[in-house]
N, C-alpha and C positions, 0 to 999 in steps of 0.2 A: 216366524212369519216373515216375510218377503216384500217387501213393495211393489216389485215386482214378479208375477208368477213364472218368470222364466229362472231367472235365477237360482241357482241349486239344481235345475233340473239336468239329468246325467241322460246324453245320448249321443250319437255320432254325428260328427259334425262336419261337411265337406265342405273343402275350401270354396267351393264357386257362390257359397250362401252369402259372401261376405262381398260379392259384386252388388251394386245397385243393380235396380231396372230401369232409374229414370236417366242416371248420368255413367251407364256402365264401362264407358271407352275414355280412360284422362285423356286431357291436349296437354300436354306435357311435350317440350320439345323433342324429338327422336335425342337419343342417346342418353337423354335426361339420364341420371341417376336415380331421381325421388322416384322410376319406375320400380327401381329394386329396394325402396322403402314398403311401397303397397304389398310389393310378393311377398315378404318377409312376414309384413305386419298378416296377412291373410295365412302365414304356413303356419308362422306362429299359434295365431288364434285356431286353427281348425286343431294342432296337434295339443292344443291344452283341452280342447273340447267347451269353447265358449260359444255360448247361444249370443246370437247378434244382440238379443236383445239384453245380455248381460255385459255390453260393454259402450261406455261414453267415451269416445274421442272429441278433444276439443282441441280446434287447431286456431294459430294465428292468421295475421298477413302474410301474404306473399303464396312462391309457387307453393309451397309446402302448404299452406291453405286450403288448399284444394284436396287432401287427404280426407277427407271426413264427406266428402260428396261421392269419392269414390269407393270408399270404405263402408259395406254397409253395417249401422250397427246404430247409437242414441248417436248423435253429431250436435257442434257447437261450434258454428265457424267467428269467433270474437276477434275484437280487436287488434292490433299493432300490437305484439308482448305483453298480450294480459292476457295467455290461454290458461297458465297456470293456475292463477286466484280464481276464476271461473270452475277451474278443475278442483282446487280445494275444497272449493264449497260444496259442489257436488257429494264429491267423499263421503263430506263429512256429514252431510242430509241422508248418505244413502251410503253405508260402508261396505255392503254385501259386493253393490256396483263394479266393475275391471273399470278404472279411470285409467285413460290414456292420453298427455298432453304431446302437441307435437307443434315443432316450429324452426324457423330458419336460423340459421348462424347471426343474421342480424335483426330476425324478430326477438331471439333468444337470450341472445348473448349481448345484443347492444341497447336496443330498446325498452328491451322486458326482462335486460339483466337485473332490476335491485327483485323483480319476484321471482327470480330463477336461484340467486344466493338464501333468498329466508324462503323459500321451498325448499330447500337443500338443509340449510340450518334445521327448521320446525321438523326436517325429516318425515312431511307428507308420506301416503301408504300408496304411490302410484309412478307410472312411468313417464319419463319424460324423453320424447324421441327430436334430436336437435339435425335437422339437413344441415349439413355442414360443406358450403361449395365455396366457401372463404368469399362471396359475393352478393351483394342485391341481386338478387335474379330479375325478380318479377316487374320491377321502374328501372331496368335494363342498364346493370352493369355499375351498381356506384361499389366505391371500397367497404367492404364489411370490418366488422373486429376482430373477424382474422384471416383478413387479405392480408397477406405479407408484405414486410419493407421494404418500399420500393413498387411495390403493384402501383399501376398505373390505370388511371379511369377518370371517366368524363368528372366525377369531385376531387379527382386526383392525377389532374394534368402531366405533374413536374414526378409522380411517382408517391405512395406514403411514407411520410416521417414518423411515422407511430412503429413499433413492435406490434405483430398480433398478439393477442390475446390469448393466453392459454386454459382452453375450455376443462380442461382434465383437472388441471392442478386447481383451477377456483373450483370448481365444483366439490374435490376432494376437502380443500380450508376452509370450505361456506357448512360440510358436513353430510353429506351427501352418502348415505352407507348400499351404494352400490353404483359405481360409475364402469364405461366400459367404451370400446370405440371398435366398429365396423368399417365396411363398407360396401357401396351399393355392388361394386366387383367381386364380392367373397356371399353369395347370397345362404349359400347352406349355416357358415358362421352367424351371420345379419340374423336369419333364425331361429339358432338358437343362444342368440346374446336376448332378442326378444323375450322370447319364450323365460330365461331366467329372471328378467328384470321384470316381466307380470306377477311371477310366482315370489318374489322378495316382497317381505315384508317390509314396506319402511318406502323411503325416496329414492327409485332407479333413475339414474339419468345414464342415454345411450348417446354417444357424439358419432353419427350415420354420415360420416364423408360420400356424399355425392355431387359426383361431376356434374358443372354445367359447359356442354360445348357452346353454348349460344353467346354466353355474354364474359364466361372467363376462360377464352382459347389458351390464357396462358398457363391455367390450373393443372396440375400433372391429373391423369386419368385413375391415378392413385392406383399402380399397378406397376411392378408387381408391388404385392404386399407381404409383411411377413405378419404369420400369428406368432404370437410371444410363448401362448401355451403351447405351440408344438415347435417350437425352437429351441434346440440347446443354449443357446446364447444369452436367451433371457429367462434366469432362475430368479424368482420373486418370490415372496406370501404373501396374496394379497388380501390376505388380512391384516396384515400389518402397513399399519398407517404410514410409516418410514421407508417402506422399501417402497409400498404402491408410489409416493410422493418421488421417488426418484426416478421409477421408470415412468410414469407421466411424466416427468421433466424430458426425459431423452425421448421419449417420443414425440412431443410436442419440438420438441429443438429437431427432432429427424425430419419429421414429416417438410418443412422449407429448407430443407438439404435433400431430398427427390430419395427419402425412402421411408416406406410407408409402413407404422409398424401399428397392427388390431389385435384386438383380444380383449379379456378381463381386467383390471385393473384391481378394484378395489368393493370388497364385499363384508362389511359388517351384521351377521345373523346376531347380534347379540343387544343390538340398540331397538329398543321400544320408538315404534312408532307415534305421531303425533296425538292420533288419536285415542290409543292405548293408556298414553301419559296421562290424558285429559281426565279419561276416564279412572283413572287410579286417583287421582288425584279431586276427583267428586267435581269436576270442575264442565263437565257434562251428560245430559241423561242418559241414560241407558241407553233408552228408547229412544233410536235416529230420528229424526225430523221427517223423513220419508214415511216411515210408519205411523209415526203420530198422525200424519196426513190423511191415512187410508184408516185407522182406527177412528171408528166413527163412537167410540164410547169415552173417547179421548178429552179431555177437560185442558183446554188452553189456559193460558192466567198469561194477563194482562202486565206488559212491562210495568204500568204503573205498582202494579200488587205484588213487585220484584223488590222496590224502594227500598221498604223496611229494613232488608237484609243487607244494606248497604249502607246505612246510619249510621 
């Protein structure tokens, strides 16, 4: 049984189903990059064969906010760095559900970073799509967590004294068993780094480098780029935790040295997701919350009538 009746259901699926009708044209600046987040996320979804109505995206603050008005499909536009917790819940009510969290470098990674590491840690069963333009876009241009040292902006006059932040390597020590980094410039790549981190079991986080020309003129256009998977230069397994850990390091040290390196990183098939755990461990019902919902033969019990088991 299903929560919902689309769910399961096998049939062809064209990309255009996944434009609204109310908000079908973003305003997104010209050259924006989060244009080639939407393309991505729509080729994606049409090539896995998901019914709109088989997929929740829930996005934060900022221009990246705006993906779930133009994405058609269940949407949750929440708060400043809370889209994840909103996403887990979901999930976890409804596991059949494609959850898909999405948010900016500084909804992500600064604000809404302590739920972006323990969604990484718990190893959540969903993806997380990070814009990454090293900049506050949307309250026009302050330093993000990983505008570079030295970047200059109206919160950062004399230029940043901080190191950015390296979004690869935390994600990877927080636990994260599948990270990977695009960008809006390599769009055939961007879908099918999507397309793999929907079909992972477990917690995908995608770091989606897009340009903003409007408020960070000084951010490279992240071009060229190199893929690491079809470079000889960069031999990895990234299954293995040690080596993925190294080439996240040079890549994150390249990218503020003006070269730009995308691909896979790092992919564990072998760790149980959160929910999985839960349930092995008798520590939740079978039967999702979502179901119980629609089961109308379904017998609630009262947290008080929980007590006992707790003595």
């Amino acid at each position: 049984m299903s929560a919902f009746s689309a769910i399961g259901e096998q049939r062809e699926i064209e990309q255009e189903e996944y434009t609204p009708g109310i908000e079908p044209q973003p305003t997104w600046c010209p050259g924006c990059g989060d244009f080639g987040v939407l393309k991505a996320l729509k080729g994606a979804a049409a090539e896995l064969g998901l019914d709109p109505e088989e997929i929740l995206l829930v996005t934060g603050i900022g221009c990246s906010g705006k993906l779930s008005s133009y994405f058609e499909s269940y949407g949750f536009h929440s708060i400043h760095g809370r889209s994840l917790p909103i996403a887990r819940g979901a999930k976890l009510a409804n596991p059949k559900l494609t959850v898909i969290a999405a948010g900016g470098d500084g909804d992500g990674y600064g604000i809404g970073g302590n739920h972006f590491m323990h969604t990484a840690r718990e190893n959540h069963d969903m993806t997380y799509i990070v814009f990454n333009n090293e900049i506050f876009g949307l309250t026009k241009g302050q330093t993000s967590p990983t505008s570079p040292k030295g970047h200059k902006s109206k919160t950062q006059l004399e230029g940043s004294a901080k190191d950015p932040l390296r979004p690869l390597s935390m994600s990877l020590s927080a636990g994260a068993s599948y990270v990977a980094r695009t960008a809006a410039v390599n769009p055939n790549q961007a879908k099918e780094i999507i397309v793999e981190a929907i079909q992972h079991d477990g917690f995908s986080h995608v770091d989606f480098l897009t340009q903003c020309p409007t408020w960070n003129k000084d951010a490279k256009q992240y071009v060229p780029y190199v893929d690491i998977q079809q470079s000889e230069e960069y031999d990895f397994d990234i299954t293995d935790r040690r080596e993925a850990g190294h080439a996240m390091y040079e890549t994150e040290s390249a990218l503020y040295e003006g070269k730009v390196l995308t691909g896979r990183y790092y992919k564990d098939e072998n760790r149980k997701d959160y929910q999985t755990e839960k349930l092995d461990r008798g520590s939740m019902p079978e039967q999702p919350v979502a179901e119980q919902y629609f089961d109308e033969d379904h017998e609630w019990k009262r947290s008080y009538d929980l007590l006992d088991a707790h003595k």
